[in-house]
C-alpha positions in Angstrom: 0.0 0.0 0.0 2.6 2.5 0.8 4.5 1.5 -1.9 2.1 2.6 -4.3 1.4 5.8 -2.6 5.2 6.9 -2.1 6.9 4.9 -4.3 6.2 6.9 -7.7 9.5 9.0 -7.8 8.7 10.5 -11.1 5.0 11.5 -9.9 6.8 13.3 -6.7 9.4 15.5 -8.5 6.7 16.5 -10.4 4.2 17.0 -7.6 7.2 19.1 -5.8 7.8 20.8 -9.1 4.5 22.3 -9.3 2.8 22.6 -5.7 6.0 24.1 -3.9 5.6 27.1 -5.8 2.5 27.8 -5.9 2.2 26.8 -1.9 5.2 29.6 -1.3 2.7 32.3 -3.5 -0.8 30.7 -1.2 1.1 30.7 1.5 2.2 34.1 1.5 -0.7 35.6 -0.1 -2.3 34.2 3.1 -0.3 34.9 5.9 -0.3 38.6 4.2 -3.6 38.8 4.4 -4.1 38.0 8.0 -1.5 40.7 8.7 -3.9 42.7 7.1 -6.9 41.4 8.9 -4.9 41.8 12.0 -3.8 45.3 11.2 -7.9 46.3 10.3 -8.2 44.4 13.7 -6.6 46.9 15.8 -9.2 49.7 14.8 -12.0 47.6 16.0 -14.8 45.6 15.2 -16.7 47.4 13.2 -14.1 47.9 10.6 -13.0 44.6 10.8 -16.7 43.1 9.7 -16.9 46.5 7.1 -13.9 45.1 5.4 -14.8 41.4 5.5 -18.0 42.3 4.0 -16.9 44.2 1.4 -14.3 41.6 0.5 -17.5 39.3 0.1 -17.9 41.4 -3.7 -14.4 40.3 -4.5 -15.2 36.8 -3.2 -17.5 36.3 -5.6 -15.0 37.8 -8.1 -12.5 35.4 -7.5 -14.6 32.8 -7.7 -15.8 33.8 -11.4 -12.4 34.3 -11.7 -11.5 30.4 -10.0 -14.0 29.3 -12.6 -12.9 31.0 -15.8 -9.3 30.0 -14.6 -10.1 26.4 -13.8 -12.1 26.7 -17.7 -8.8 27.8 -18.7 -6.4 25.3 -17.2 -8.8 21.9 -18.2 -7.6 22.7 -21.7 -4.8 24.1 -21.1 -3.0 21.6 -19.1 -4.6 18.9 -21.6 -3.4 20.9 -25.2 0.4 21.1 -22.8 0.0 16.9 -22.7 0.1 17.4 -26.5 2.5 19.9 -27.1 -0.1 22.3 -28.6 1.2 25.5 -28.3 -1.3 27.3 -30.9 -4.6 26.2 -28.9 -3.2 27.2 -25.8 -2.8 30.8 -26.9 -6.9 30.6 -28.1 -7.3 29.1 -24.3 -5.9 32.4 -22.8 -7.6 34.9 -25.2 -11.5 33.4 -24.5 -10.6 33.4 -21.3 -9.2 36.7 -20.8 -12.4 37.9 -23.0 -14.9 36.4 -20.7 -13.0 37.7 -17.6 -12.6 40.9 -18.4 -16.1 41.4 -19.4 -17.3 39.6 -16.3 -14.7 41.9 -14.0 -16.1 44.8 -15.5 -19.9 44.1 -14.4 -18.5 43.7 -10.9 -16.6 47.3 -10.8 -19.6 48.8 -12.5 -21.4 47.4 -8.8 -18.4 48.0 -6.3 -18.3 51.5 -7.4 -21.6 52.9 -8.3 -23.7 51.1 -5.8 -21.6 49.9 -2.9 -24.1 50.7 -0.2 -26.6 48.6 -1.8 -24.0 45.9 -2.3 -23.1 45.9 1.2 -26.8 46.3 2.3 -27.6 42.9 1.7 -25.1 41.6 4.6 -25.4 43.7 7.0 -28.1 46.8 8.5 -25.2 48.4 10.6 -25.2 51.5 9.4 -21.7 51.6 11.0 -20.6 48.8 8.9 -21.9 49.5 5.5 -20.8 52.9 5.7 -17.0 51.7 6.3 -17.4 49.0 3.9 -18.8 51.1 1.1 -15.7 53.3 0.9 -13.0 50.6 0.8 -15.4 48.7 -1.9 -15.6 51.8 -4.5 -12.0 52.3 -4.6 -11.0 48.6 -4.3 -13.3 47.7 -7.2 -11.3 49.8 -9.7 -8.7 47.4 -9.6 -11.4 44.1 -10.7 -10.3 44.0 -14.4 -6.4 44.3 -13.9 -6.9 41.6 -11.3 -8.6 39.3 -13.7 -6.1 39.6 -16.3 -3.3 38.6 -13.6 -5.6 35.8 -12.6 -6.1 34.4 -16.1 -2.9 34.7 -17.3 -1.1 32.9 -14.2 -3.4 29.8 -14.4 -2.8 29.1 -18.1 1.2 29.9 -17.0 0.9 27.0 -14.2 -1.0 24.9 -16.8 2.5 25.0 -18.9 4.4 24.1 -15.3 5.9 27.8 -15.2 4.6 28.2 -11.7 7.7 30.2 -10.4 6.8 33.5 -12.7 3.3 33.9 -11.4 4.6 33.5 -7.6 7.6 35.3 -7.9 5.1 38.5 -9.1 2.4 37.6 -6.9 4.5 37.3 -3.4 6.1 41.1 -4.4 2.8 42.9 -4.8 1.2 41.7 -2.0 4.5 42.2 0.3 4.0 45.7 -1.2 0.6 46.2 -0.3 0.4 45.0 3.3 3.8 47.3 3.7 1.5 50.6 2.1 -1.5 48.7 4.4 0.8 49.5 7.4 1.9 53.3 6.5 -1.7 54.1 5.7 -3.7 52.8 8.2 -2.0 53.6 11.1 0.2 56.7 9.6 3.9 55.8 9.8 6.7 57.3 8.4 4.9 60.8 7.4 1.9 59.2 6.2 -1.4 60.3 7.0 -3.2 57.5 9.3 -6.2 57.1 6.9 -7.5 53.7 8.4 -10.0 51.2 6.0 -9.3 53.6 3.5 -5.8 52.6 4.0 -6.1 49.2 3.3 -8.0 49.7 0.1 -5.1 52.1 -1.2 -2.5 49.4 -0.6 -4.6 47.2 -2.4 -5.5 49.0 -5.0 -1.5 50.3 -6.1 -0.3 46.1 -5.5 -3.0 44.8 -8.0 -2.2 47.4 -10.7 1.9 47.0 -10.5 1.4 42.7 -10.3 -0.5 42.9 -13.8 1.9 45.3 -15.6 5.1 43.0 -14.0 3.6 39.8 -14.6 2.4 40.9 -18.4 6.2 42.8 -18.7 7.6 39.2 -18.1 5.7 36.8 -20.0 6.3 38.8 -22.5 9.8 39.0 -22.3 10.6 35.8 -23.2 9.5 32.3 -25.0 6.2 31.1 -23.7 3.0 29.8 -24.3 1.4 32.6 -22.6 3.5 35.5 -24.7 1.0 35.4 -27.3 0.4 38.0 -30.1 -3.3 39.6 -30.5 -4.2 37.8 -33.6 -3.2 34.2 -31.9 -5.4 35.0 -28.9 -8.1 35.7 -30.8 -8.0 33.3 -33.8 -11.1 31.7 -32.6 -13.7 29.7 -34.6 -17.1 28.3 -33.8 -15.9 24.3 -33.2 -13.5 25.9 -30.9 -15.8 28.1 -28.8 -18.5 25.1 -28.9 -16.0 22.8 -27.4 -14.8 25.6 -24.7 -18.3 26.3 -23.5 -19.1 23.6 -23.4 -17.0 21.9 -21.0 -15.6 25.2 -19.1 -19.9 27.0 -18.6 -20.5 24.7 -16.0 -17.4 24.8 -14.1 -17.8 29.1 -14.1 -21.7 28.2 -13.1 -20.5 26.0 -10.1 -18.3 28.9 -8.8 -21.2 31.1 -9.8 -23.7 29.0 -7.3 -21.1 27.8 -5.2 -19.8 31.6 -4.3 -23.8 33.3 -4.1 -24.0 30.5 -1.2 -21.1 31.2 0.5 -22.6 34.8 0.7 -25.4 33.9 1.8 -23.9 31.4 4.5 -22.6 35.5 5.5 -25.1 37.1 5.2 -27.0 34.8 7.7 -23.9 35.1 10.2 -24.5 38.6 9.6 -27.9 38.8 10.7 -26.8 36.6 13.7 -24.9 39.7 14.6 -22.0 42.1 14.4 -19.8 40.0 16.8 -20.9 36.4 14.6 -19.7 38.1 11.3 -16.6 39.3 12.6 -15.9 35.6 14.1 -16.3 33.7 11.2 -14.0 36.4 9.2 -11.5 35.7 12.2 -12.2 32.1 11.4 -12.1 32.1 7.6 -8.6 33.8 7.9 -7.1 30.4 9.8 -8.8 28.5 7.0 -7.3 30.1 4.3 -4.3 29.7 5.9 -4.8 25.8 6.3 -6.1 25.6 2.9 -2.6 26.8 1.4 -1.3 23.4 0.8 -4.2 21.9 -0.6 -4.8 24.4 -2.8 -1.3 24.1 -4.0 -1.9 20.1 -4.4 -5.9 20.4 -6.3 -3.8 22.7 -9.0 -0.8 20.3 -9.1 -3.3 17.4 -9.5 -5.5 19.2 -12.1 -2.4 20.1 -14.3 -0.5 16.3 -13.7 -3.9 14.5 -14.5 -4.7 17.1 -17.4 -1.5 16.4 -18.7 -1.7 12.6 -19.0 -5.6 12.4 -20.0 -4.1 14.9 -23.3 -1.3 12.4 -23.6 -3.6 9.9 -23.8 -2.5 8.2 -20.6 -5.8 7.4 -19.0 -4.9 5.0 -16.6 -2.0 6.8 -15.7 -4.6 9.7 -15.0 -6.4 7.4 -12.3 -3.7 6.1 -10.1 -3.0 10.0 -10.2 -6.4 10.7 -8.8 -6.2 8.2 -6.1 -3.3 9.1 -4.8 -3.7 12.9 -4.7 -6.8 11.8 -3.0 -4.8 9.9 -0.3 -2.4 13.0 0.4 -5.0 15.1 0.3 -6.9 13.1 3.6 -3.7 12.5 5.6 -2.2 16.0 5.2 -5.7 17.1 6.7 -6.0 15.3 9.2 -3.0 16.4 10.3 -3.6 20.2 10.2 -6.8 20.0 11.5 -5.2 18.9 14.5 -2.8 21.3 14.5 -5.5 23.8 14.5 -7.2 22.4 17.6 -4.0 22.8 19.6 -3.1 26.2 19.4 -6.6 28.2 18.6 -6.2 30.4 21.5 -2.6 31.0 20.5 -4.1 31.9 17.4 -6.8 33.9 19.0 -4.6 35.9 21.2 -3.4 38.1 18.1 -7.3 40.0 17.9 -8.5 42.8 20.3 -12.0 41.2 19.9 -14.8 41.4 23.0 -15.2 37.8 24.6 -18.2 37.1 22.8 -16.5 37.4 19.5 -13.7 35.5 21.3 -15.6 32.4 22.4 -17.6 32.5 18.7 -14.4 32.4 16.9 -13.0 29.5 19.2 -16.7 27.4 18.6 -15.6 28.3 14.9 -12.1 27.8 14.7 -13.1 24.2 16.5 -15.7 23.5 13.8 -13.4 24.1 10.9 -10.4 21.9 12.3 -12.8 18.9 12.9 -14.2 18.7 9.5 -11.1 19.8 7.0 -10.3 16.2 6.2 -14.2 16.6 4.3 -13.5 19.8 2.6 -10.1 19.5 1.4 -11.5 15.6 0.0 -14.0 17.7 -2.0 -11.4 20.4 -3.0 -9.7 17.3 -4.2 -12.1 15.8 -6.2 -14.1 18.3 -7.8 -11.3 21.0 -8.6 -8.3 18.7 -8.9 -9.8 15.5 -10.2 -13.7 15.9 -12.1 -13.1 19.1 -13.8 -9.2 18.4 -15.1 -11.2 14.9 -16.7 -13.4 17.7 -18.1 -16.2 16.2 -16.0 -17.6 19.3 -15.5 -21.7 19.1 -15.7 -21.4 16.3 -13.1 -18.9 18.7 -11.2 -21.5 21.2 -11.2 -24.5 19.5 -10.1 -22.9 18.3 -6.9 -21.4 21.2 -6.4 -24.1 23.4 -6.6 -27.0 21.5 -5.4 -25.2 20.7 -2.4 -24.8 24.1 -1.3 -28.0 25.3 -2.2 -30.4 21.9 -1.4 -28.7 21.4 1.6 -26.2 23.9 3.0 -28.8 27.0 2.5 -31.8 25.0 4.3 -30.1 24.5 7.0 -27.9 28.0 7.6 -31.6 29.5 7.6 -33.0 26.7 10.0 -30.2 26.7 12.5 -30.3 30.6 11.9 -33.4 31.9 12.0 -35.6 28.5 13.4 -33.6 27.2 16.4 -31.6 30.5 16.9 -28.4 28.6 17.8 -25.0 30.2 18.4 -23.4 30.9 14.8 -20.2 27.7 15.7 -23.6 25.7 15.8 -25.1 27.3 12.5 -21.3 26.4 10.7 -21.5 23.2 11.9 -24.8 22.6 10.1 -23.8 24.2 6.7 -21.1 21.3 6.7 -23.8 19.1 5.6 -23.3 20.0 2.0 -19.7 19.3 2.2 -20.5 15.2 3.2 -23.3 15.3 0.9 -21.0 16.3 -1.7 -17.9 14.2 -0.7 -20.3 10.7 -1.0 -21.6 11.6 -4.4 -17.8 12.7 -5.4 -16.1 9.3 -4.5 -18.7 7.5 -5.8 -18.0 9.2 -9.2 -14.3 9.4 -8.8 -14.3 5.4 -8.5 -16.8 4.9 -11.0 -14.2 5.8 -13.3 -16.7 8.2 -15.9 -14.7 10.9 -15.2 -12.4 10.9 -17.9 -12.7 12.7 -21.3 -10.0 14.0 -23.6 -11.7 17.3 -24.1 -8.7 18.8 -26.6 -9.1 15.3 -28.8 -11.6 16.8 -31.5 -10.5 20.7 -31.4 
């Protein structure tokens, strides 16, 4: 048994290859962003749920984004099993036009009707008028951050995973570092709190697009592609991209409207609920760094041998990413339980926002062995077979069938504490992992999606 887990050493320099890097980049992207969630921390409550509100808009962004990307890197990593540069560059322009149109829809919100926006999460007047400030001038930087986003997945696709790091690592040191002058007032600046923040942000996402574009195109790549090949697009072509890549974008589409609305229920709990679970979600994300790294990894590796034609090769792949995936879990969520009030410790929060983040904190480290199967399966596994409709419909149903339901029942019904309401909405998630495995074992799940384009 361990034998065939470990004993592939050609499947673990590749592995290493590709998830080191782009666990460096989540990692740091992570641990930059709780600095910054630690810095908004230290002006209070109140700004700390204003600015994890408003980073719900870009939440559901990045998850358009995720989907156009994940669109993106099916074929992608597939037409690199084949050595089909050509198609590759018609993978980055559809994608770049799709995401650019749909980044533009969401600046067009962010900046003309942030209240509103915010309105639907919160009634603190307190809230969404700190929140509606940081969201007008962080949504100008939407489209530059979705042509960063769609050009580093179809870079990873190709195995260049150190470019989009190396870029992505140096903004955001750069913005927590103008986060810092800003909000408090260092070094001459004036202290100019949220606001701040959203300046930092705004400067780091513009300078990691024109870097990241200035350096693909400075040298050979698959990516460094001239206007007329990203757009030499014809209708087989587009028929075959929708086709597979729509429902993946709907999934993030339904998948990221529930997370907001798992939100906006913690909202209506109350101030102290929402600004928990952001406390919460923080550790998460930080947890969710190496699996993240390893769903990409496996969706490029399996990609890759499905467009080679090496099917079989693509499910021992799956199973053992699958097995990695569940021990490294376990693991981590243990680690979480030990040091939560270490972890804790870092917030001025009241003590009822202390004790709900610890009911939280607890919640999320007993059940990440089921979410990161499910990142697993669906992102790294069902979609890079191009198994994408099924993907969807377990995906979204879960989340909406069973997750919703219950958010509002636990919520609004049996008015329990919002640890107990989390706890609840992880029904989705086992729903979702059964129907998964069953599908993952079944087999079904591969298609060579590049084979007729």
């Amino acid at each position: 048994m361990f034998g065939r887990l470990f004993g592939d050493k050609s499947f673990y320099a590749t592995l290493f290859r590709i998830t080191v890097p782009i666990a460096v980049q989540q990692l740091l992207m992570s641990l930059l962003n709780a600095i910054d969630v630690v810095m908004i921390g230290q002006l209070g409550e109140t700004s700390v749920a204003a600015v994890g509100l408003a980073n719900q808009i870009y939440f559901l962004l990045a998850l358009l984004l995720f989907g156009i990307g994940c669109g993106a890197t099916i074929f992608a990593a597939q037409f690199w099993g084949r050595g089909d540069v050509r198609n590759i560059r018609r993978v980055l322009g559809i994608s770049l036009l799709w995401g650019v149109a749909g980044s533009g829809l969401f600046t067009v919100l962010a900046t003309l009707a942030p209240g509103w926006a915010l309105g639907v999460y919160s009634k603190d007047p307190a809230v969404v008028a700190a929140g509606s400030g940081y969201l007008r001038l962080v949504g100008l930087s939407y489209v530059v951050t979705a042509i960063t986003f769609i050009y580093s997945s179809v870079l990873r696709s190709t195995e260049n995973v150190k470019l989009p790091m190396a870029v992505s690592v140096s903004a955001l040191s750069l913005k927590t570092g103008l986060s810092y002058l800003l909000i408090f007032g260092h070094l001459g600046f004036p202290a100019l709190g949220v606001m701040g923040a959203a300046i930092g942000t705004l400067v780091a996402r513009y300078l990691e697009c024109i870097i990241l574009l200035a350096l693909t195109y400075a040298r050979p790549s698959p990516a460094a592609a001239r206007p007329r090949e990203l757009f030499a697009l014809d209708a087989p072509f587009l028929r075959q991209f929708f086709k597979t890549t729509l429902p993946v974008v709907l999934a993030e589409v339904a998948w990221s409207l529930g997370m907001t609305t798992y939100n906006a229920v913690y909202a209506r709990i109350g101030t102290e609920s929402i600004a928990a679970v952001n406390i919460a979600s923080t550790v998460e994300n930080l947890a969710f760094v190496l699996f993240i790294s390893m769903s990409n990894a496996c969706a490029i590796m399996i990609g890759n041998k499905i467009g080679a034609d090496e099917a079989e090769k693509a499910h021992v792949y799956a199973w053992r990413f699958l097995a990695l995936g569940l021990i490294g879990a376990l693991a981590v969520g243990v680690a979480i339980l030990l040091s939560a009030e270490t972890i804790l410790s870092f917030f001025k929060i009241s003590a009822m926002t202390h004790a709900s983040a610890r009911g939280v904190l607890t919640v999320m480290a007993l059940v990440l062995w089921i979410k990161v199967s499910n990142l697993m399966m669906i992102v790294g596994i069902l979609r890079s077979g191009g198994d994408t409709r099924f993907a969807f419909f377990v995906d979204a149903g879960s989340v909406w069938f069973v997750g919703v339901p219950l958010a509002f029942l636990g919520a609004f019904y049996f008015h329990l504490p919002v640890y107990w309401v989390v706890l609840l909405v992880i029904g989705d998630e086992a729903v979702k992992s059964v129907l998964s495995f069953r599908r993952v074992f079944s087999k079904r799940w591969v298609n060579n999606v590049v084979q007729y384009v």
